[in-house]
FIPALUM-889953 format. One record per residue (C-alpha): residue in one letter; x, y, z. Coordinates in steps of 0.2 Angstrom, whole numbers, plus 2048, in hexadecimal, padded with zeros to 3 digits. Example, Ala and Ser with C-alpha at 12.3 -4.5 7.8 and 13.67 -1.06 7.14 Angstrom:
<sites>
a83E7EA827s8447FB824
</sites>
This chain:
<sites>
x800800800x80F80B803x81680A7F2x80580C7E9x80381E7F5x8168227F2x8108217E0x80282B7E3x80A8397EAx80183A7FAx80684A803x803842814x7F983381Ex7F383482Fx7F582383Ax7E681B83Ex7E480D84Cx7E77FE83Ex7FA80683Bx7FD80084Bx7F67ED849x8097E6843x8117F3853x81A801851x82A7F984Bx8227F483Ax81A80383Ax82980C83Bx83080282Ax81E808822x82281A825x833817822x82F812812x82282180Dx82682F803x81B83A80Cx81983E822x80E83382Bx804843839x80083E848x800850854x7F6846862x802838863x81083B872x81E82F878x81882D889x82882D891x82E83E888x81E846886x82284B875x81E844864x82783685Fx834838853x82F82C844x81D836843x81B84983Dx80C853846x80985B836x80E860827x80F871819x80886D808x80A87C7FAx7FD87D7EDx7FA88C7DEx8048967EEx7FA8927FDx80388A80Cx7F787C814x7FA874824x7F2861824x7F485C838x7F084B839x7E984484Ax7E083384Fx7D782C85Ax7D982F86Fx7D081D86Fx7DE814864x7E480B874x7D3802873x7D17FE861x7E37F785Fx7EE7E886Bx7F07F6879x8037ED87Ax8087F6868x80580586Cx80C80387Dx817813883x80B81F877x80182B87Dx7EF830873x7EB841879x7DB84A875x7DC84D864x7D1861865x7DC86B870x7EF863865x7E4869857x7E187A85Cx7F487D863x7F8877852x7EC882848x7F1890854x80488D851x80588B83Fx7F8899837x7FB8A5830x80F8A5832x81389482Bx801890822x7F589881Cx7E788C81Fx7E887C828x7DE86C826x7DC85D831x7DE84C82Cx7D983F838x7D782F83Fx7C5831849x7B482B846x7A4832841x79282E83Ax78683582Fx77883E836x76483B82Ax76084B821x771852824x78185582Ex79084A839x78E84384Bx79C83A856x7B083E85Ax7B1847849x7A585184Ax7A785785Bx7BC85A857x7B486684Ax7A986E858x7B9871862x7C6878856x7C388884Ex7CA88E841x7CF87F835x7CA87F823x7C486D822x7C385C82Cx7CA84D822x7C483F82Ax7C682C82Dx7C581B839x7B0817838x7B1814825x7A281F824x79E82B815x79883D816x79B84E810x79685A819x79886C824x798871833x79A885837x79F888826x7AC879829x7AD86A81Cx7AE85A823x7B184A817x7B483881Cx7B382D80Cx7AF81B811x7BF80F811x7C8804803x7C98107F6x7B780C7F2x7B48237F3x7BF8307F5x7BD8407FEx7C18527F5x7C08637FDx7C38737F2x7C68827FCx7C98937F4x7D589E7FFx7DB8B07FDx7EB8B07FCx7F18C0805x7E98BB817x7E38A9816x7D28AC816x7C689E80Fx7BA8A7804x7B18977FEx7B0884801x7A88737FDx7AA85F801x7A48517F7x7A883E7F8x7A98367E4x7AA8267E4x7B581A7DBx7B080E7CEx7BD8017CCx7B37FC7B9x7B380C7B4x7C68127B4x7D480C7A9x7E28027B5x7F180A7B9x7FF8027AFx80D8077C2x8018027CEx7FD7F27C4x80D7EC7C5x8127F07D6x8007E57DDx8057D67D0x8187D67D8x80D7D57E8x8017C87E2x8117BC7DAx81B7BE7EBx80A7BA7F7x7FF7B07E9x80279E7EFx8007A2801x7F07AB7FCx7E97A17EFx7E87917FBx7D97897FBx7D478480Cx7C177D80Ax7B27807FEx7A278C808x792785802x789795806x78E7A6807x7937AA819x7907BC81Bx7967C982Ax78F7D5834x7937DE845x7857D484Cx7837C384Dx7897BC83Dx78C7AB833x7A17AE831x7A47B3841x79B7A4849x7A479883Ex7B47A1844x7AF7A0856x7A978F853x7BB78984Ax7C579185Bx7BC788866x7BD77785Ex7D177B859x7D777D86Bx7C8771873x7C078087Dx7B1783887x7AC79387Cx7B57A0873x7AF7B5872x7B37BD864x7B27D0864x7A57D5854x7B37E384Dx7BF7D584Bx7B57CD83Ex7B87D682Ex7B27CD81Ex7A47BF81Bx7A97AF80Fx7A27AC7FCx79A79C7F8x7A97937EFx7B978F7F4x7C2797803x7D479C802x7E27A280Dx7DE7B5806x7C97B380Bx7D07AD81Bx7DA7BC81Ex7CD7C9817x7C17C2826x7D17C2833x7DC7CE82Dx7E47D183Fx7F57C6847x7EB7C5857x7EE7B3860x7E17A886Cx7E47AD87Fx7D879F889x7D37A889Ax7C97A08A6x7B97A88A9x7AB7A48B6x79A7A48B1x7967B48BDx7A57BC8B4x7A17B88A2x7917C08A4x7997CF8ABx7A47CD89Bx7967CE890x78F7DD899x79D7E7898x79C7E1885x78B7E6882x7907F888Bx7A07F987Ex79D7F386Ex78B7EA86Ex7907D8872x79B7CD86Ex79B7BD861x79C7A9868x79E797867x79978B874x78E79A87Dx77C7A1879x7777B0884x7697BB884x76B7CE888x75E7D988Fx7617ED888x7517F488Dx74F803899x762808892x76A7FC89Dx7727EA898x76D7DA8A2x7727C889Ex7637BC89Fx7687AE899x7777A3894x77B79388Fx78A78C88Cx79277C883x78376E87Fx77777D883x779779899x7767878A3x7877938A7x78A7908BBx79179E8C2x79E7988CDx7A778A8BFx7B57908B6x7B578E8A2x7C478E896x7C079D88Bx7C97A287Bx7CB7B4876x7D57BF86Bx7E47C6871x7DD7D686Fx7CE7D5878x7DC7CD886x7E57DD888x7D37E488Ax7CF7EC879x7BE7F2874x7BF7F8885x7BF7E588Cx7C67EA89Cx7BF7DB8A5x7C97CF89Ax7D97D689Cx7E57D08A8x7D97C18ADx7E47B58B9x7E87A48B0x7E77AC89Dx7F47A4892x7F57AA881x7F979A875x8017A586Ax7F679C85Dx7F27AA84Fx7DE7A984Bx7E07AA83Ax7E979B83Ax7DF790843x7CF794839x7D879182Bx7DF77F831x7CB77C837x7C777E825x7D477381Dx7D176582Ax7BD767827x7C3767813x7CD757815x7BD75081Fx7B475180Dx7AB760817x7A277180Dx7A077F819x79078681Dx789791829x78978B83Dx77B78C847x77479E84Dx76B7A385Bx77A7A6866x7767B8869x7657C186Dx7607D2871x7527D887Ax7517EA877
</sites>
């Protein structure tokens, strides 16, 4: 991806939470490897409280004489949406007050305008405008010409206080363009608009560069990649709710490593499976993260607490060998019921061999209660690979894959 932006000629990239997935060590090569800043102003080394030297706070871009200054900044919650251990001894300040500093620091001396380009979340509103962490950064800074935005994979263009906001979407399926038209002799913005165009791949002619630099890709990864692993007899489709892939994940961990149940948090699910053959590259579209299987052992009465504190962070949480219902009416959460492996009622007081992710381990998602659990061992078996063993021995069985059974999570509301 770095070589195709190098020959892009991007001007700059803000981090996101996902630049961190590899560490910061092969995030350092990335960057290393860029012809253009990676902008992080929010992100300090915690133990000089200054930023750290491989990432720029911003950036000056000249165009038709007008200095811009692009500040990139992320997300304050990237120690939850990433294994906490990467970005370990990194700070993730609050990304309105470095903005302003910035904006106050650079214009008009160094730039004439200055736009920010980050890393945080935000959602369309029906009938017009932006809620969420983007919306309220853009309540909080004044004087920038335009938000650039990123992370929820949303798509809008819109204003607040005269103010574009854009975020276009995710995979190079859009792309966001602002135009502003600034006077020159003091930097005022006399004019501006945002609009999201999308990108049909069908309708433009490839590029003959970028061509070549994906097939030298494809030649080095192809026979990893092209493996077939098994043969879906259905489509398996996901969703961040309960969903056919991510049972049949759940469902492959459990029976891999002989466990009572597995919990699978929904944002670590990223792609369903096509009826047809399943190779190593499908597997790695649904389970594009290293993260390994940690077993904790969990209590009945604390793996309801766990699925509380789910519910309360990110909705609830996928299974295997565990059915649950959660009550969400009168804006509370309650488990009333779970069952566990051969449908028998959860007891409280016995302890059961739990699989998680690694990330949900260090207490992602804002999983607090599953980090530092006494007794977890992480197996230091990737997820990926597993599932993609599950398949091949299913496949070897004379096995088609087809969707598990549902049913595992209900919600009152």
């Amino acid at each position: 991806m770095t070589a195709v932006m190098n020959y892009l000629r991007y001007d700059a990239a803000v981090i996101g939470n996902h630049e961190f997935d590899g560490g910061v060590p092969l995030l350092r090569e990335r960057i290393a490897e860029a012809s253009f800043p990676f902008l992080g102003a929010n992100v300090l080394d915690a133990e000089t409280g200054k930023g750290p030297a491989w990432l720029d706070a911003y950036t000056i871009v000249e165009r038709l004489g007008v200095r811009l200054a692009v500040i990139g900044l992320i997300t304050e919650q990237t120690p939850l949406v990433t294994l906490p251990s990467h970005v370990k001894g990194l700070t993730f300040l609050d990304p309105a007050p470095v903005a302003q500093e910035w904006i106050d620091v650079l214009v008009p001396d160094s730039a004439d305008a200055a736009v920010l380009l980050v890393h945080i979340g935000g959602d369309p509103v029906e009938g017009g405008g932006v809620t969420g962490p983007i919306a309220d950064l853009a309540r909080r800074v004044h004087g920038e010409a335009a938000v650039l935005g990123g992370h929820t994979h949303r798509v809008f263009a819109e204003t607040m206080d005269g103010t574009p906001l854009v975020m276009a979407g995710s995979s190079l399926r859009a792309f966001g363009r602002v135009d502003l038209e600034i006077r020159r002799r003091d930097g005022k913005i006399l004019r501006s608009s945002a609009e999201v165009l999308p990108v049909y791949a069908d309708s433009i002619e490839a590029d003959a560069e970028v061509t070549a630099l994906v097939e030298g890709f494809r030649e080095e990864l192809g026979p990893r990649l092209g493996r077939v692993l098994a043969v879906a007899e259905e489509d398996l489709p996901a969703a961040r709710q309960e969903c056919p892939v991510a049972s049949l994940f759940c469902d492959a961990l459990r029976e891999e490593l002989e466990l009572d149940m597995v919990l699978h948090n929904p944002g670590g699910i990223r792609a369903g499976l096509l009826a047809g053959e399943i190779t190593y590259a499908d597997v790695y579209r649904v389970m594009p993260f290293d993260n390994t299987v940690v077993i904790v052992p969990l209590t009945g009465r604390r793996l309801e607490q766990v699925l509380v504190q789910a519910a309360q962070e990110i909705g609830f949480l996928h299974s295997s060998g565990l059915s649950y219902e959660l009550d969400r009416r009168g804006g509370g959460v309650a488990v009333v019921e779970m069952t566990g492996p051969g449908g028998a009622a959860i007891e409280p007081d016995r302890a059961y061999r739990v699989g998680i992710n690694s990330f949900m381990a260090e207490g992602g998602d804002g999983l607090t209660l599953l980090s530092g659990v006494p007794g977890a061992m992480d197996t230091m078996l990737p997820t990926r690979e597993l599932f993609a063993n599950w398949l091949e021995k299913r496949s070897a069985r004379g096995e088609r894959i087809g969707a598990p059974p549902g049913g595992r999570v209900r919600i009152i509301r």
